[in-house]
C-alpha positions in Angstrom: 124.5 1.9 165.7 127.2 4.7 165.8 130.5 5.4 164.8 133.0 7.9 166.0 135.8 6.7 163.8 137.0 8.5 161.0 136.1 7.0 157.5 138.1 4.0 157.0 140.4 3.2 154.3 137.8 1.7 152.0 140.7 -0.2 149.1 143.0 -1.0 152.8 139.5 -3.0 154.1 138.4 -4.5 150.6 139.4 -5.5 146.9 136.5 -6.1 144.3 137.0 -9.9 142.5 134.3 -11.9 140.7 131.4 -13.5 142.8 129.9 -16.5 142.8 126.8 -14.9 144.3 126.3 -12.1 141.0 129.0 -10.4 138.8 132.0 -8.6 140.9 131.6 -8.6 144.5 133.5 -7.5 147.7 135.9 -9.3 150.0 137.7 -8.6 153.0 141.6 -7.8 152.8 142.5 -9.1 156.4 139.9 -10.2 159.5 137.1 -7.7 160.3 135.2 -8.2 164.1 131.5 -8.5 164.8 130.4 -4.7 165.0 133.5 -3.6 163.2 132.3 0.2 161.3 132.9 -0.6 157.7 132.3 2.5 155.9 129.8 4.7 154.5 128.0 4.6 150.9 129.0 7.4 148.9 127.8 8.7 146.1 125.0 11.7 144.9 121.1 11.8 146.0 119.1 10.3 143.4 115.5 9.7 143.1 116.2 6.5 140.0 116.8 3.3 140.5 119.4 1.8 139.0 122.0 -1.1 140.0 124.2 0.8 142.4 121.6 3.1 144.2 121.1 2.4 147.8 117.7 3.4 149.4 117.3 4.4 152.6 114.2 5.0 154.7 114.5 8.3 156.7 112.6 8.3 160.1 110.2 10.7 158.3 109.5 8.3 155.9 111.0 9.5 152.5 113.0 7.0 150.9 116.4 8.9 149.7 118.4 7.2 147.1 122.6 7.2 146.9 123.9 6.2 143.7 126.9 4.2 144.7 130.5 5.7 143.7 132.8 3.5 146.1 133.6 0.2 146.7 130.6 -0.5 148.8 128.5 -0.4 145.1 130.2 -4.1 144.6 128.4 -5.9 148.2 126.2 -8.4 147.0 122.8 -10.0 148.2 122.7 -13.2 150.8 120.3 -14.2 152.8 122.7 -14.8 155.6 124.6 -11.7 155.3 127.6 -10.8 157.1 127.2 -7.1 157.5 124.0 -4.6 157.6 123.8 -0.8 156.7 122.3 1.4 159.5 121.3 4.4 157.2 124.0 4.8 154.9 126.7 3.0 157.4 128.1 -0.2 156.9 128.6 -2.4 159.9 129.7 -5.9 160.2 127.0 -8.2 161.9 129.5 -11.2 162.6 133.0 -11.6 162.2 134.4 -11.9 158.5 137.6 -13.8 157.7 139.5 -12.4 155.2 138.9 -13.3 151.4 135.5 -13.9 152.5 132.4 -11.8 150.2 130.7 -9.2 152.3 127.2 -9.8 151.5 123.7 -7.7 152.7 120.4 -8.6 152.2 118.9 -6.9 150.1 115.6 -7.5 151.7 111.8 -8.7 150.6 111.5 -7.0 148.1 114.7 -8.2 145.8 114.3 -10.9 143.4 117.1 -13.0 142.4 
């Protein structure tokens, strides 16, 4: 996937609340569509884990780490997720009414 949009309005898109999935989550301010560009995971390179780092495989096969620093930190696991991140990019894989959690999964690897 591609986006040519400019970088949405992350807190327009999303508010954090609590989750009944883990913790604080994040949920959708109005009605996003199937395919819909959600935004970008921002934050510095890291090579440690920790709760908010996403890791990314690059087609050369070196993992790179972003430790989360905007709203997108908050999206929690599902197995039936609503959105997916293409690299670093967000994008939502159905369409997501609002006040509903936007959820990833986390893959294989995660335990509960």
């Amino acid at each position: 996937m591609t986006h040519t949009d400019t970088e949405p309005d992350l807190d327009q898109l999303f508010y954090v609340a609590d989750s009944a999935i883990h913790g604080k989550g994040l949920f959708a301010r109005a009605e996003i569509a199937a395919d819909a560009y959600l935004g970008s995971y921002d934050g510095p390179e890291t090579r440690d884990n920790g709760m908010h780092v996403l890791w990314v495989q690059e087609p050369s096969g070196e993992w790179i780490g972003r430790d989360g620093r905007n709203l997108l930190r908050y999206i929690n696991h599902d197995r039936s997720p609503n959105a997916e991140f293409d690299g670093f990019d967000l994008y939502a894989i159905r369409d997501i009414q609002p006040d509903e959690e936007i959820t990833i999964d986390y893959g294989d690897e995660f335990e509960a």
